[in-house]
N, C-alpha and C positions, 0 to 999 in steps of 0.2 A: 504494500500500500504506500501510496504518494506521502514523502513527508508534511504535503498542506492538507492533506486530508484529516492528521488527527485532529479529533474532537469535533470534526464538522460533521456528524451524521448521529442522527437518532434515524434508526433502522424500525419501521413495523412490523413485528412478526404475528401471525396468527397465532391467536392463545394466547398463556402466559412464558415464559422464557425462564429459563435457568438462572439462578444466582449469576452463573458464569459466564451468560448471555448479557446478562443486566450492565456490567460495564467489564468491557474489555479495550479497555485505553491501551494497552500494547498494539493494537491493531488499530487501533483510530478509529473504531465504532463505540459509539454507545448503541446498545440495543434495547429496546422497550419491548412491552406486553400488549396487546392490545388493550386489554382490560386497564394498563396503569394511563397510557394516553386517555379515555375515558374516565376515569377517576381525576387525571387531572382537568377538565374539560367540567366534569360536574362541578369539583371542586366553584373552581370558578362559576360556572353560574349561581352555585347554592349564595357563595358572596354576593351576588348580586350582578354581576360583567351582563349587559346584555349582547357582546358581542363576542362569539370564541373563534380564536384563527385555527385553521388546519396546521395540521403537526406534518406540512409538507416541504418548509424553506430549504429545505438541500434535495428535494426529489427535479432533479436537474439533469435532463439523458446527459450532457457532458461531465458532470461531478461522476454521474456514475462511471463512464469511462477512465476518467482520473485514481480516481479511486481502486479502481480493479473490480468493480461490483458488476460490470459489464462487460460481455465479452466483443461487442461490436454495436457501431449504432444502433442499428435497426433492433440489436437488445437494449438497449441503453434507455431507447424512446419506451420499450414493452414497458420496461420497468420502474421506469421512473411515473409512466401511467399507474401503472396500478399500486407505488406506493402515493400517487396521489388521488387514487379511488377511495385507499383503504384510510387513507388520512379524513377524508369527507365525511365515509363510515362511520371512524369512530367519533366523529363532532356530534353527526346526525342519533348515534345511540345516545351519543351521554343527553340531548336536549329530548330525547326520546323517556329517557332512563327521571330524568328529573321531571319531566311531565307527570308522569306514573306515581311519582313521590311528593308528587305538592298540588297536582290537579291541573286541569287542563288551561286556567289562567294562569299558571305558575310561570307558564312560557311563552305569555304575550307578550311581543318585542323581543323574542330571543333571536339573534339570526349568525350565521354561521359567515364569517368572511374565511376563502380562500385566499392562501398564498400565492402572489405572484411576485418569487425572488427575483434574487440577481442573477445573473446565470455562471457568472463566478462569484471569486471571493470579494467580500462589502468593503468598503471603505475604500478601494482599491482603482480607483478610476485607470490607471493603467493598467490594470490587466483584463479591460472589458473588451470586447473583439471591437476591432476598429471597425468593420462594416454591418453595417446593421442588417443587410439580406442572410448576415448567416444567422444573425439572431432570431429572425423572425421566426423560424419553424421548430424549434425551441421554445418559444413561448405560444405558438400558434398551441403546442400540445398541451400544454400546461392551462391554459386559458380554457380549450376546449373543453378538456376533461373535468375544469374544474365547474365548467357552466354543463356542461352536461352531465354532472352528478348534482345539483340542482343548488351550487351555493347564493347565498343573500347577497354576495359585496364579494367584487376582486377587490384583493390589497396588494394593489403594487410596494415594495417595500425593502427600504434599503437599497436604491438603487444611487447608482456615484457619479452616473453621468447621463447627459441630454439623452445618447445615442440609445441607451437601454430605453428610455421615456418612446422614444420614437418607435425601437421594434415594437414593442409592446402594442403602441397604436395600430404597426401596420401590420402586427397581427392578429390584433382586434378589427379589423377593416376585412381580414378573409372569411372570420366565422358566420 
């Protein structure tokens, strides 16, 4: 694994995960449970948050490739979709899961914004891809999936420069 990669990834696994899943910092993943990313998610609305972001900021087809967690684009795109399906998922249970525990006004005005990161690392204006056409289908995927698993708000966020602002529009402009 890439030395920029540690500590940039909280991983979704189906289920719960192993103690030894939970954090393995030698490898540069953190790994979560499903069930803890929804615990945290309740958490937060029980306080009161009417708004929860997805647990998706590094599901990025090129982190994945960075990182070793993909073995080629066309995996890189599979997967970074579906850990930003299963990120929706678990938002969508925990407002599900708090509905059930407080009553169905419990969760008026609750609304779920998706992540739309950076497509590298933040703060980092120079290492963002100088042309914006590469960016765009990169977040064309990211935007898609996140509207068609039915989120309340894209949040664009943490971005370092115009050029990211712009793919982002003119990948908003395909869907």
């Amino acid at each position: 694994m890439c030395p920029n990669c540690i500590n940039l990834f909280t991983t979704i696994f189906p289920g719960d995960c192993s103690d030894e899943q939970i954090l393995n910092a030698s490898e540069g993943t953190i790994f979560v449970g499903e069930s803890t990313v929804e615990s945290i998610h309740y958490d937060y609305l029980a306080a009161g948050c009417d708004v929860i972001t997805t647990n998706s900021f590094v599901a990025v087809p090129r982190r994945m490739l960075e990182c070793g967690l993909a073995s080629n684009e066309p995996d890189a795109f599979h997967r970074a979709a579906m850990l930003i399906k299963s990120s929706v998922d678990r938002a969508m249970a925990a407002v599900s899961n708090f509905e059930n525990s407080n009553g169905k006004g419990a969760i008026q005005n609750k609304r779920i914004a998706g992540c739309v990161p950076p497509l590298t690392e933040c703060y980092f204006g120079d290492k963002v891809p100088s042309s914006v056409e590469t960016m765009v289908p990169e977040y064309e995927l990211i935007i898609s999936t996140l509207v068609e698993s039915n989120v309340d708000i894209l949040l664009c966020e943490t971005l370092s420069t115009v050029r990211e602002g712009v793919g982002i529009m003119e990948a908003l402009s395909k869907i």
